[in-house]
N, C-alpha and C positions, 0 to 999 in steps of 0.2 A: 504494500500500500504506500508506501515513504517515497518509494522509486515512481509510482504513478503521480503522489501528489508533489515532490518537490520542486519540477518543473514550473507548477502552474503556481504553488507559494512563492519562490523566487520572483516569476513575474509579477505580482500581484502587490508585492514590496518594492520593486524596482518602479512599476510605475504608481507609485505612492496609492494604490487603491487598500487603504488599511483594514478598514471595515471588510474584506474580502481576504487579504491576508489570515487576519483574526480568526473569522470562519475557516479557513481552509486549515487553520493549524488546530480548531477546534474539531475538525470531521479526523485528521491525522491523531490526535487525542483520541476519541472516540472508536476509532478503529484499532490504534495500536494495543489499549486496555482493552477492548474487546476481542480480537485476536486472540492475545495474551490469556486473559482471564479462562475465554472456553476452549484452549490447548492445555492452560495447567490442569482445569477439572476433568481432561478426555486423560490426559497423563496423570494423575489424581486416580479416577479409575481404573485404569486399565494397568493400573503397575501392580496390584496383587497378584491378578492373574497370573500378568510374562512373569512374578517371579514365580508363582506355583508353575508354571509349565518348563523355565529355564532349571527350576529344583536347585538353583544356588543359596545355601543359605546366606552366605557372606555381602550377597546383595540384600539381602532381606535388611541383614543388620541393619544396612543404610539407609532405612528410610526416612528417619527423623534430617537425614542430609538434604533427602531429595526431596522434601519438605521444603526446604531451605532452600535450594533450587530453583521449587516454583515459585517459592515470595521473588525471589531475582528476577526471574523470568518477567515477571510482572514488573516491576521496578525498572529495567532493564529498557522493556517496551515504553514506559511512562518517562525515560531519558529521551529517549528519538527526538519527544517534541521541542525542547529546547535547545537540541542541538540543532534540528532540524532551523530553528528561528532564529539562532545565529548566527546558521550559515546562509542563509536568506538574506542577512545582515552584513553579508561579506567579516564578520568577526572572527575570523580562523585565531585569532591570539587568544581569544577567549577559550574557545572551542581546544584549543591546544593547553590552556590552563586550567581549565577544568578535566582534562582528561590525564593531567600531568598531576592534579592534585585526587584525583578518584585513585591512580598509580601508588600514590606514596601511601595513600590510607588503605589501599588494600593492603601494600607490602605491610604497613606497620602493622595492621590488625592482624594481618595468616601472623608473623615474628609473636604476639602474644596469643592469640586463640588457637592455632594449631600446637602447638605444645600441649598444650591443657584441656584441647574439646578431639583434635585429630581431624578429622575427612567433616564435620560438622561444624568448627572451626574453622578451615577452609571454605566451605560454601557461606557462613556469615560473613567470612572476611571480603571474599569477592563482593558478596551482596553490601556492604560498607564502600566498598570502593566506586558500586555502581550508582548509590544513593548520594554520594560525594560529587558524578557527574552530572546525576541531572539538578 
């Protein structure tokens, strides 16, 4: 959906029509959380299953991970929009600084929570770093 709308948001900021900007970064909102939302609950469902059928226990362990997972997933989709609007903005330094400071807060969060949470530690730490970006 991002690759179909960023074309027409770009224009639509370029030729200062805001009120159409606005919307268009509202419909990209509304699609990317909704995308998001009904992929985590079809991956929500359906991951008891694949693991009774794959018979891994060691995946099973990880669910509270993959948990964590789909909060990012979701998080992750609700970043789009604002990156999305500052590159509309022709802002790449921003865009480059906010992705430089999501980078450091992931490192720094995995360096304390994976010690002490492991593979669920890691998937909050990402999800810090992605929450840092949008």
């Amino acid at each position: 959906m991002m690759f179909v709308l960023m074309p027409r948001i770009v224009q639509a900021h370029q030729r200062g029509e805001l009120a159409r900007y606005r919307q268009l970064l509202l419909v990209l909102l509304g699609g990317a959380l909704g995308a998001a939302l009904v992929m985590s609950a079809a991956a929500a469902i359906v991951i008891r299953p694949a693991l009774d059928l794959i018979g891994r226990q060691a995946y099973a362990e990880q669910l509270p991970a993959f948990s964590v997972v789909l909060v990012l997933t979701i998080i992750a989709a609700l970043c789009d929009v604002p990156q999305a609007a500052l590159y509309a903005r022709h802002r790449d330094r921003a865009i480059a600084a906010a992705s430089i400071l999501g980078l450091a807060v992931a490192v720094a969060a995995n360096l304390v929570l994976v010690p002490r949470l492991g593979v669920i530690g890691a998937a909050a730490a990402t999800t810090c770093g992605f929450a840092t970006v949008g």
